[in-house]
C-alpha positions as CSV (number, residue, x, y, z in Angstrom):
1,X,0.0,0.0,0.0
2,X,1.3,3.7,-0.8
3,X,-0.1,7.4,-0.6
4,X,0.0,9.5,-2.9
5,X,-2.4,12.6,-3.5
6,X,-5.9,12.3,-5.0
7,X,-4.8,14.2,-8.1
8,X,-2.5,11.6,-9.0
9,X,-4.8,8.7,-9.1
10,X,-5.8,7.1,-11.9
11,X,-8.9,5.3,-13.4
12,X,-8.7,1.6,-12.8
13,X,-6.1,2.1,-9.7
14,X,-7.2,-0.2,-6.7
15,X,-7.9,2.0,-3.3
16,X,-9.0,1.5,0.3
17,X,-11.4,3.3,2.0
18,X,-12.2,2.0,5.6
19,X,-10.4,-0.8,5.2
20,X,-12.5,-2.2,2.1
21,X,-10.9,-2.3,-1.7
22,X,-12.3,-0.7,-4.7
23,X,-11.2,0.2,-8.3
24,X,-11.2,4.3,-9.2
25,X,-14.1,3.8,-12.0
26,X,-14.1,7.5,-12.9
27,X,-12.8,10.7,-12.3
28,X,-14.5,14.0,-12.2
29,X,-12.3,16.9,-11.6
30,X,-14.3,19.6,-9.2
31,X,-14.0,23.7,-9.3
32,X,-12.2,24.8,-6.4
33,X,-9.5,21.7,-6.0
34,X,-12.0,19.2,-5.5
35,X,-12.1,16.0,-7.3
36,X,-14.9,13.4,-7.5
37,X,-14.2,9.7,-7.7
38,X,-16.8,6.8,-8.8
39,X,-15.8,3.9,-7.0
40,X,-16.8,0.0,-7.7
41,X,-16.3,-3.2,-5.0
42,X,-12.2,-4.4,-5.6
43,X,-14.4,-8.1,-6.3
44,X,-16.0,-6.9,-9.6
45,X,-14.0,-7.2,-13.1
46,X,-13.7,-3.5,-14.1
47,X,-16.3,-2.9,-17.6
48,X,-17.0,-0.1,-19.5
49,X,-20.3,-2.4,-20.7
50,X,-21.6,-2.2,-16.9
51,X,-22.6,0.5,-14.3
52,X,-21.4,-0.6,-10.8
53,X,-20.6,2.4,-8.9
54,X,-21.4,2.2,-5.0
55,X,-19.7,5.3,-3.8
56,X,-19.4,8.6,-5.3
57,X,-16.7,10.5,-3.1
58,X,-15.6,14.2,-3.7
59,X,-12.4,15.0,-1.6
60,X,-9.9,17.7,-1.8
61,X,-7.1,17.4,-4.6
62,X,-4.3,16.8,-2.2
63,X,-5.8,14.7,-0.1
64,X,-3.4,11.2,0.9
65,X,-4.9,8.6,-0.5
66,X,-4.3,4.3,0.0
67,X,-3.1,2.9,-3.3
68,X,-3.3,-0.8,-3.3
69,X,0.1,-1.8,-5.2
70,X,-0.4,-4.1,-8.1
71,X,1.0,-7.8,-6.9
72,X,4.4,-8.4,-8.2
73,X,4.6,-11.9,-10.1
């Protein structure tokens, strides 16, 4: 797991948020530094041909966020 800011997450990257996993779906980028993530369960292929969104979260751009590093092979 790393941190990094909110601006520098990327659709499809894997996050936590209270200690459950889910993938950045889609980014909407916010007036005033804010930025809004659609989030999707971690257990759930990633699909542009469904709409699984569970949480829509706005937070501010530098915001720490948990990155869930890919697994090495």
């Amino acid at each position: 797991m790393k941190q990094i800011r909110a601006h520098e997450v990327k659709p499809g990257d894997k996050v936590e948020v209270f200690s459950v996993e889910y993938f950045i779906r889609y980014i909407r980028y916010r007036a005033a530094g804010e930025i809004q993530f659609s989030l999707q369960p971690a257990s759930e292929p990633l699909s542009p041909f469904t709409c699984n969104e569970v949480i829509f979260m706005t937070v501010q751009s530098s915001l720490m966020v948990d990155v869930v590093e890919p697994e090495s092979d």
